[in-house]
C-alpha positions as CSV (number, residue, x, y, z in Angstrom):
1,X,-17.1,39.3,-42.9
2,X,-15.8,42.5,-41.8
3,X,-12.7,42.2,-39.1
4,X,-12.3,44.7,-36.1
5,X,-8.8,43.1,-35.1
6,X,-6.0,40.9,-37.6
7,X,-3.7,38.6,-36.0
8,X,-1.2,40.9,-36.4
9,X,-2.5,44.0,-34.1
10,X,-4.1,41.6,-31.4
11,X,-1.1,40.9,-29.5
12,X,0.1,44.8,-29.4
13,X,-3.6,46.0,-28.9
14,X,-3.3,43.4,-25.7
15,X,-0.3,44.6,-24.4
16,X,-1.3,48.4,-24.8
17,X,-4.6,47.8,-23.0
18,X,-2.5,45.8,-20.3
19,X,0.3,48.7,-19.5
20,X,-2.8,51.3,-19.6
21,X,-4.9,48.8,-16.9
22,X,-1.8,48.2,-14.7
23,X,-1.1,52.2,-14.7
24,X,-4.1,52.9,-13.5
25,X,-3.6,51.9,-9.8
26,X,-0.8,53.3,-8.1
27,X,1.8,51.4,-6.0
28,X,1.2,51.6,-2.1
29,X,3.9,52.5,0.1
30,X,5.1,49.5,2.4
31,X,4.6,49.7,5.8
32,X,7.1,49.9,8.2
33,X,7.1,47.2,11.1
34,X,6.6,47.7,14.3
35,X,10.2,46.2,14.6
36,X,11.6,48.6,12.7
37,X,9.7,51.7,14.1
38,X,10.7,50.9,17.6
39,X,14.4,50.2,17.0
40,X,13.9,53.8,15.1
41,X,12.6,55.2,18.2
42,X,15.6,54.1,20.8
43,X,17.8,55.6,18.0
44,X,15.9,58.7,18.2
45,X,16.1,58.8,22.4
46,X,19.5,57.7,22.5
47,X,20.2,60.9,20.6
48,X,18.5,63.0,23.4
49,X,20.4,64.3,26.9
50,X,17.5,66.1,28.5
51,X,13.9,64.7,27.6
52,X,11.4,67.1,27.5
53,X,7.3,66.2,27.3
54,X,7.5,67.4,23.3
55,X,10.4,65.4,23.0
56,X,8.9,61.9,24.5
57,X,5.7,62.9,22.5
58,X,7.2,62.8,19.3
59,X,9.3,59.3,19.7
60,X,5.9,58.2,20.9
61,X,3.7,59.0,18.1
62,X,6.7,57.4,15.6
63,X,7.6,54.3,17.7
64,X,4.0,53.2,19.5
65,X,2.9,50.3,18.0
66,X,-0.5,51.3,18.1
67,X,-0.1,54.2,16.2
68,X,1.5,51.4,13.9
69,X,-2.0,49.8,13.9
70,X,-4.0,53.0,12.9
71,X,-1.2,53.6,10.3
72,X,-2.0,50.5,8.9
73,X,-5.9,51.4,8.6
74,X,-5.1,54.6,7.3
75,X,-3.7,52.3,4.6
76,X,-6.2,50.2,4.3
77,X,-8.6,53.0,3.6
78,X,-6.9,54.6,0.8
79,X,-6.4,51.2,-1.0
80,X,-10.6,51.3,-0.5
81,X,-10.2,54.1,-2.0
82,X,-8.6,53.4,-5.3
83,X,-11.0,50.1,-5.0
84,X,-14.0,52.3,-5.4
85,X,-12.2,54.5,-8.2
86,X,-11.5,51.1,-10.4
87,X,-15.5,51.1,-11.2
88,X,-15.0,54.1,-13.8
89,X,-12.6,52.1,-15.7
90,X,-13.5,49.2,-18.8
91,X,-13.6,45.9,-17.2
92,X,-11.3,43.5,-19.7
93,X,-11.3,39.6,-19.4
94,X,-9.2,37.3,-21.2
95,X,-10.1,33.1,-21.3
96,X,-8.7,30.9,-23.2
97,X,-10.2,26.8,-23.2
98,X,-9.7,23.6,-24.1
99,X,-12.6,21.1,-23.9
100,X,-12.2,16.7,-25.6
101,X,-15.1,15.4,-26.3
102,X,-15.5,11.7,-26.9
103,X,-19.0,11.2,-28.8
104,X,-21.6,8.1,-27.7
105,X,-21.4,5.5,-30.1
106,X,-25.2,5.6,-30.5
107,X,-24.5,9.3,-32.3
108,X,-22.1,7.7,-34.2
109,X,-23.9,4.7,-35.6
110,X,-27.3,7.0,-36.9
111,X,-27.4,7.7,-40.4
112,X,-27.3,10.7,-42.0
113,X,-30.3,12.4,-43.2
114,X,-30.6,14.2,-46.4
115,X,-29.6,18.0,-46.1
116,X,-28.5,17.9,-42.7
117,X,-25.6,19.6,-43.8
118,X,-23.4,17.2,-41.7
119,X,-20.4,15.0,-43.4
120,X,-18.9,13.5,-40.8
121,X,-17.8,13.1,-37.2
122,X,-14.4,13.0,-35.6
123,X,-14.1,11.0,-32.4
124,X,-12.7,12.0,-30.3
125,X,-12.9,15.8,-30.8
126,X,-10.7,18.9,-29.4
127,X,-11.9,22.1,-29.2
128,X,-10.1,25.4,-28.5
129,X,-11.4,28.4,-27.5
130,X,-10.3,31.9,-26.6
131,X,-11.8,35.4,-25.7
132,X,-11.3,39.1,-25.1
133,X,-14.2,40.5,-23.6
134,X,-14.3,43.9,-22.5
135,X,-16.9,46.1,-20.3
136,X,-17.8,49.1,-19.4
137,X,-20.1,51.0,-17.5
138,X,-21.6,53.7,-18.9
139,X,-24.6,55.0,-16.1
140,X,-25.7,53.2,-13.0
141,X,-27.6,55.3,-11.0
142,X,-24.6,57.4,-9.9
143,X,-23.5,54.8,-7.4
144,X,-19.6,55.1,-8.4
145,X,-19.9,59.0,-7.9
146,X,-21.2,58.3,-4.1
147,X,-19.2,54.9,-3.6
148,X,-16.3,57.0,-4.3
149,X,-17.1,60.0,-2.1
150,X,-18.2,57.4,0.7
151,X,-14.7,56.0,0.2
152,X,-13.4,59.6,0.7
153,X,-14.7,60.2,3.9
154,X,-14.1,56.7,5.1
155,X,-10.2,57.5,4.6
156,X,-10.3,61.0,5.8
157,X,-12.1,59.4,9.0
158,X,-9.5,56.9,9.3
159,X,-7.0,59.4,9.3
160,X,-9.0,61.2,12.1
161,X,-9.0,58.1,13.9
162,X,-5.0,58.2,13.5
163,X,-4.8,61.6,15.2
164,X,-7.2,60.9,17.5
165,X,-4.8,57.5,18.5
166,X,-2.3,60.0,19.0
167,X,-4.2,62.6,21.1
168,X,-5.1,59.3,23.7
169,X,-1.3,58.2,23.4
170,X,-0.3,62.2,24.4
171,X,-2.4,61.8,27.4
172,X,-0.8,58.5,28.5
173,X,2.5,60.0,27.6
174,X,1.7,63.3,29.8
175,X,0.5,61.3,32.7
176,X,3.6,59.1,32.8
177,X,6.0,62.4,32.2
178,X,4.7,64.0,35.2
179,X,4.7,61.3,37.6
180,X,8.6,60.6,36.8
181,X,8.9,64.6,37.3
182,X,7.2,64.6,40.6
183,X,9.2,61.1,42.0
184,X,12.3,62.9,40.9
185,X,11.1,66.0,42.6
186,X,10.2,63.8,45.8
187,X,13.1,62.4,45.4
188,X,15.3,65.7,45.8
189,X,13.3,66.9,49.0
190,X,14.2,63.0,50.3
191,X,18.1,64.1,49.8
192,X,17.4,67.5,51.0
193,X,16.1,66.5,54.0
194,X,19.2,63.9,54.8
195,X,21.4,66.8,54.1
196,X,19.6,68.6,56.7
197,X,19.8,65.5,59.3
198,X,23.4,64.5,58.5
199,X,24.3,68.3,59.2
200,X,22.4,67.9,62.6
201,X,24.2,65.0,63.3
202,X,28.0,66.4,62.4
203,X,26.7,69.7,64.9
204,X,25.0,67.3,67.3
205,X,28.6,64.9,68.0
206,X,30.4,68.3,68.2
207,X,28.3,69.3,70.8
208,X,28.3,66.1,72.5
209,X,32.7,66.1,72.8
210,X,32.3,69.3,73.7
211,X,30.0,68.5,76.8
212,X,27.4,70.6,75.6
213,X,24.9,68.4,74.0
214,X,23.6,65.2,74.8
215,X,23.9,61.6,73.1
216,X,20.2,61.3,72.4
217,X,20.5,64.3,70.1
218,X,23.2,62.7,67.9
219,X,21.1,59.3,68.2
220,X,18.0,61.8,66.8
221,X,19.4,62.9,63.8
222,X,20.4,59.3,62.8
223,X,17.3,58.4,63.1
224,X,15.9,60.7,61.0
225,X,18.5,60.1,57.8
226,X,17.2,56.8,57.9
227,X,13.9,57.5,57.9
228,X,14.6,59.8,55.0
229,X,16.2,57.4,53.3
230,X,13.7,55.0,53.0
231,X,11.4,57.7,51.4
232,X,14.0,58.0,48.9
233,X,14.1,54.0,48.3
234,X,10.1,54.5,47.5
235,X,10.4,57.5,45.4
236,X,13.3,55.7,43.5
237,X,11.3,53.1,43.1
238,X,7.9,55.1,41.9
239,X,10.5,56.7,39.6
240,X,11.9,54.0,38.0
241,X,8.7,52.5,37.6
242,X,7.2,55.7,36.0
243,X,10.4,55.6,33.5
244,X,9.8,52.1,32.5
245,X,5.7,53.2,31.6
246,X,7.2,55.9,29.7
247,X,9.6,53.9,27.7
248,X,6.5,51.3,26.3
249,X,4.5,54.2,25.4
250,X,7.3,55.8,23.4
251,X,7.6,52.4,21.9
252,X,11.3,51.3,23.5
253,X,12.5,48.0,22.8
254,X,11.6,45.9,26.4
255,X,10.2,49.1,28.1
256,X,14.5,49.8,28.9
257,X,14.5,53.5,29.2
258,X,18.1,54.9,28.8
259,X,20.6,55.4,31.0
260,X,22.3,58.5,29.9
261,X,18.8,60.2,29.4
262,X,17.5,62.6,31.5
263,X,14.1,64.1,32.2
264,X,14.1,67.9,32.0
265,X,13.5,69.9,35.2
266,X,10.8,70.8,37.0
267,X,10.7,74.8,36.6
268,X,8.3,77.3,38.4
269,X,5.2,78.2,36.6
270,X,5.1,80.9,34.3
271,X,2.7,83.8,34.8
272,X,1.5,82.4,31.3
273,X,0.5,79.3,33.1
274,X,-1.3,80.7,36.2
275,X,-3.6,82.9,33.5
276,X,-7.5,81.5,33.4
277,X,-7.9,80.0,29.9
278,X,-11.6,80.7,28.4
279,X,-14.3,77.7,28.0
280,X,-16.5,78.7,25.2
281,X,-12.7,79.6,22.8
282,X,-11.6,76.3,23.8
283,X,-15.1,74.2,23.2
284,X,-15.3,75.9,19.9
285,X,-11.6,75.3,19.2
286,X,-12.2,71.5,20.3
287,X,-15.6,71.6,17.9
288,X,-13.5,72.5,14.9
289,X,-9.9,70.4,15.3
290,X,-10.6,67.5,17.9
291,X,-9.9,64.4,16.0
292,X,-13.2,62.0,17.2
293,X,-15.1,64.6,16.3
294,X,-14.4,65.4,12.9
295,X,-14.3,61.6,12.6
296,X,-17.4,61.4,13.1
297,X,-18.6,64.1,11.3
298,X,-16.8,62.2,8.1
299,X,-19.0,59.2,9.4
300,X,-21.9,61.1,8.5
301,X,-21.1,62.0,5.2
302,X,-19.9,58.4,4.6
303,X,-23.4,57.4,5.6
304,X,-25.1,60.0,3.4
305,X,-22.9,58.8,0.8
306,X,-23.8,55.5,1.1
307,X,-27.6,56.3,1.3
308,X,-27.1,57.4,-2.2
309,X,-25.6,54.4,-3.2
310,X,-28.4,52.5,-1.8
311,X,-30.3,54.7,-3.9
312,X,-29.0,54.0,-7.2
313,X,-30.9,50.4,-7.7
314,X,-33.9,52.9,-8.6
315,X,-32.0,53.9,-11.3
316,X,-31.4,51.7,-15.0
317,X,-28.3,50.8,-14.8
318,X,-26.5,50.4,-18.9
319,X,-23.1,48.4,-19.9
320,X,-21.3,48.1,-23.2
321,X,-20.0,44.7,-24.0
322,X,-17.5,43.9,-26.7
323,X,-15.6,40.6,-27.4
324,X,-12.7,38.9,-29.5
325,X,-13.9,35.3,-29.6
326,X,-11.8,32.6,-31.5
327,X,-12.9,28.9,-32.2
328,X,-10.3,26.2,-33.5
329,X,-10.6,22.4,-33.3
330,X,-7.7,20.2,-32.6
331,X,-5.1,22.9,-32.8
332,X,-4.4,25.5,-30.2
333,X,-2.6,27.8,-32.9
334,X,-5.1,30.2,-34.0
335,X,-5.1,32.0,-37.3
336,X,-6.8,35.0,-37.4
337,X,-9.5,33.7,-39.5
338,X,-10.9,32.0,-36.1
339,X,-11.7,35.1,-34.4
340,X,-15.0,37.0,-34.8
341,X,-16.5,39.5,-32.9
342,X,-19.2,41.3,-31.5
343,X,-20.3,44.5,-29.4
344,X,-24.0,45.7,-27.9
345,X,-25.2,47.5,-25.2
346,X,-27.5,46.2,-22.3
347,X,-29.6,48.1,-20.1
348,X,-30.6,46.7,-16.5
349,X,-33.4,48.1,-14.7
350,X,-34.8,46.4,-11.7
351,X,-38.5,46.0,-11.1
352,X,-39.1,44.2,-8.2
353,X,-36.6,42.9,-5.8
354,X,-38.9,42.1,-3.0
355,X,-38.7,45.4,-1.0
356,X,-34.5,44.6,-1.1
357,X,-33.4,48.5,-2.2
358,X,-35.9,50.3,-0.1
359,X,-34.5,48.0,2.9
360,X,-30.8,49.2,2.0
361,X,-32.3,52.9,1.3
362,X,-33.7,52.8,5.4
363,X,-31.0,50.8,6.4
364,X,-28.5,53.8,5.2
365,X,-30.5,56.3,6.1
366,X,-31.2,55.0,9.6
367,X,-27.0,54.6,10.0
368,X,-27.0,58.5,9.2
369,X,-29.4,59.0,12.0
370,X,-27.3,57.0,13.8
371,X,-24.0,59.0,13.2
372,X,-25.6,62.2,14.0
373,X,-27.2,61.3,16.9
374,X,-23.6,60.3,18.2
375,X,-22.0,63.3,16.7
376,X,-24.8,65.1,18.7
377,X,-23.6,62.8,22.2
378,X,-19.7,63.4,21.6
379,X,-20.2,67.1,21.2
380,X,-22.0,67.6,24.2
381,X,-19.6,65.1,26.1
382,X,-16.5,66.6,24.7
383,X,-18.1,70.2,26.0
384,X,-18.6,68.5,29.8
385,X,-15.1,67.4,29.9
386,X,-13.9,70.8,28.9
387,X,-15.6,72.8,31.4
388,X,-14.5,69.8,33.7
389,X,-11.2,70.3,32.7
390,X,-10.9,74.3,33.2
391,X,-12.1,74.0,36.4
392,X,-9.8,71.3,37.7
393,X,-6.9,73.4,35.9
394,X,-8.6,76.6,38.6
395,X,-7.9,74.6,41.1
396,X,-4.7,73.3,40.3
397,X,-3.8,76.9,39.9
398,X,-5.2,78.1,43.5
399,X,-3.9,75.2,45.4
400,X,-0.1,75.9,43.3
401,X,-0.3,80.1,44.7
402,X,-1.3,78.6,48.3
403,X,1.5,76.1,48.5
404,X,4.0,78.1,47.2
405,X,3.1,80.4,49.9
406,X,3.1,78.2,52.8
407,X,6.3,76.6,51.8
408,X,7.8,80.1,52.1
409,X,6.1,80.7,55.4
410,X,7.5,76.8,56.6
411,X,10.9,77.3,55.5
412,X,11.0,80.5,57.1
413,X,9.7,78.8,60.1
414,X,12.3,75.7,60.2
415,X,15.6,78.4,59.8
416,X,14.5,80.1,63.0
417,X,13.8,77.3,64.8
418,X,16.9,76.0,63.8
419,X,19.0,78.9,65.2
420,X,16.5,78.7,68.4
421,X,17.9,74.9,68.8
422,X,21.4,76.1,68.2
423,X,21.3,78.9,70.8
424,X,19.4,75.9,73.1
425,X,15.8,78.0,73.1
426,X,13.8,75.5,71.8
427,X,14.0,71.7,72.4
428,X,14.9,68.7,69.7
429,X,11.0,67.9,69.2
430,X,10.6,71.7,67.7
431,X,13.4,71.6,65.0
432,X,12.5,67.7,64.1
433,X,8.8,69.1,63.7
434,X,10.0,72.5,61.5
435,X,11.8,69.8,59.4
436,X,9.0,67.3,58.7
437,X,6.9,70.5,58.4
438,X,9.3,71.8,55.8
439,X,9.6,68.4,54.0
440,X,5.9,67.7,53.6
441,X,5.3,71.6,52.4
442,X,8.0,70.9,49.9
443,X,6.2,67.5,48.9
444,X,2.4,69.5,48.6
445,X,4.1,72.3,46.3
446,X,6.2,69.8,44.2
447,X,2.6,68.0,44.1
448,X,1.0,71.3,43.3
449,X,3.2,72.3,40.4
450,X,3.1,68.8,38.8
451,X,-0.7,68.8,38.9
452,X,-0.9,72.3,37.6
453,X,1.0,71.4,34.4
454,X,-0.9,67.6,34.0
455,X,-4.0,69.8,34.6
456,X,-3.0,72.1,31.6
457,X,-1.9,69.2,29.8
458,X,-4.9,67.7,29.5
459,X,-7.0,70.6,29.0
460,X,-4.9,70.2,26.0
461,X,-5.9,66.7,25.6
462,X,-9.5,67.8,25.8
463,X,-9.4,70.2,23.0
464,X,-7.1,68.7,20.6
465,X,-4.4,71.4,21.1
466,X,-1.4,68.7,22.1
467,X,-1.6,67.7,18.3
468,X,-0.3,71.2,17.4
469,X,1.7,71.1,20.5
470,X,3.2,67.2,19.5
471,X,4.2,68.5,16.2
472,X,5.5,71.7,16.3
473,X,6.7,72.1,20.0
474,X,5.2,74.9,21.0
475,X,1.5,75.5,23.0
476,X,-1.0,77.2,20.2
């Protein structure tokens, strides 16, 4: 008999086929933990004076354990991924085993019949046995291509499902950013305002020693600094709570926002900011780049993908098979004159399955439906909350230009009736109403500004332009 393989060039053939099977996969980067990331992300604040939105963005997407999470299934898909691509390579199987046998004495005892060809028997008996089998699939239908490409689009959907984490996590982020600016903002009209009283008061006690004024003046103002100073207790307190929400989105150990770090100021608005941004740019902006929908768009191609792998069990499907097989009895040290072996090819074609692949074919084809009909909903929903979002931002805008000019108008107001009071024109109840005016106009336009830029920021949201926004720092 002809011999494919000697003893000698088994073991190297073995090893060869080994290092080219392992090489085929790739080694996956290891994950960070969520430990890790967030110890990484109070490193990264620590090394920050003046926090800025893009800022706090950043250390958010790199330190929130749920972006973690959708890291991880961004992982997961890609190792899918190289699951699916394994079906194009040979399948190779190695067994080796070892099997006593203790014969019935009944075999034993029968005699031997002329030209059985049988000598003798060994009791009990040891057999050995070892194989290489190899396989590989030559056509099935197509279902690797279309496994593979359904693979493709599952990743690159998972990755979409990433960015789209991030785009919820920039909202969070924004919302929790501005209500720390606007308790800090409270917080300096608060001080403001005491400024204002405690100067009253240091006028009011001249007055008084000088004869002039009158003890229930000085008594007044007092009562006004602590009135103010109870709103700045709350504010402090809406500020520090705002701070600690920031710090678990950006991922801080224990939600313990910093010490030495600082939000940025609240500036005026820019004449950038007050301009009207256009809907149908920024729906057809949010059509091409916004995360949830491109990942579902990927979940229709996955879906048509799979359809054709459905598909496939209408195809024959055809292998080839070849084996190393070795035989010994009571010795496990083969020779290599106890290996033979063989190769064929085998074709598969289904005929009936009971109705099974046309069931997979509809089921696949109705989850396609299924994706586009959603894609369909999203896009129409993602067009609503646009057109929802540039008119809030309108409004944010008019109410910011109507403040901004009544707090002029108040303040103007309160300085004259402040001179009035001084020169004794006007009585105590004026000037503490001017104040309070002046306060709460400060407070609307403080309000007004903050909700102008949350209003822009999640117009932003909206259309998927705080990704660009989050990564490079600057608005697109």
């Amino acid at each position: 008999m002809r011999r494919w393989f000697s003893r000698a060039g088994l073991i190297p053939g073995l090893l060869l086929l080994s290092a080219v099977t392992v090489g085929a996969g790739q080694a996956q980067p290891a994950a960070s933990s969520p430990s890790s990331q967030a110890t990484h992300a109070l490193q990264k604040l620590r090394q920050v004076k003046t926090l800025d939105l893009q800022t706090a963005e950043r250390i958010a997407a790199a330190g929130n354990p749920s972006i973690a999470a959708a890291e991880a299934r961004v992982m997961q898909a890609r190792a899918r991924v190289k699951e699916a691509r394994a079906a194009y390579w040979p399948r190779l199987d190695l067994s080796a085993s070892a099997t006593r046998t203790d014969l019935a004495d009944n075999l034993l005892s029968q005699p031997l019949h002329p030209g059985s060809g049988l000598i003798s028997f060994e009791d009990p008996q040891t057999t050995y046995l070892a194989s290489l089998a190899a396989t590989w699939r030559v056509f099935d239908g197509f279902a690797r291509k279309f496994s593979n490409a359904a693979a493709r689009y599952a990743e690159q959907g998972s990755v979409e499902a990433l960015n789209d984490a991030r785009r919820l996590l920039m909202s969070a982020v924004g919302l929790s950013y501005y209500s720390a600016l606007l308790a800090r903002a409270n917080i300096s009209i608060a001080l403001a305002d005491e400024a204002f009283n405690r100067r009253q008061v240091e006028d009011s006690q001249a007055r008084f020693k000088a004869g002039t004024g009158t003890l229930s003046d000085v008594l007044n103002f007092k009562v006004q600094i602590n009135a103010t100073r109870n709103i700045r207790l709350r504010e402090e307190k809406s500020y520090k709570a705002a701070l600690y929400g920031l710090a678990a989105l950006m991922g801080i150990p224990e939600a313990n926002f910093p010490r030495q770090v600082k939000l940025a100021r609240l500036k005026d608005e820019t004449p950038r900011e007050m301009a009207t941004p256009e809907e149908e740019a920024l729906i057809a902006y949010a059509y091409a780049h916004r995360p949830d929908i491109l990942r579902t768009e990927f979940a229709v191609k996955e879906a048509e993908s799979s359809q054709k792998v459905a598909r496939a069990e209408y195809f024959p499907w055809l292998d080839v098979r070849g084996s190393l097989d070795g035989q010994r009895y009571d010795s496990a040290w083969f020779e290599s004159n106890d290996f033979g072996n063989s190769i064929g090819v085998q074709m598969t074609y289904n005929l009936f399955a009971g109705g099974a692949t046309r069931a997979r074919v509809w089921k696949a084809r109705s989850r396609q439906l299924e994706s586009e009909k959603q894609l369909e909903d999203l896009k129409n929903r993602v067009a609503g909350d646009i057109r929802k979002a540039v008119a809030e931002l309108r409004m944010a805008q008019e109410q910011l230009s109507l403040q901004r000019s009544n707090t002029a108008l108040v303040e103007q107001n309160r300085n004259l009736t402040e001179k009035e009071y001084q020169a004794g024109q006007v009585s105590l109840v004026r000037l503490n109403e001017a104040q309070r005016n002046l306060s709460a106009a400060r407070a609307r336009l403080a309000l007004a500004l903050v909700s102008m830029r949350l209003a822009w920021h999640n117009l932003e949201v909206e259309t998927g332009r705080v990704l660009v926004t989050y990564q490079t720092g600057k608005t697109p």
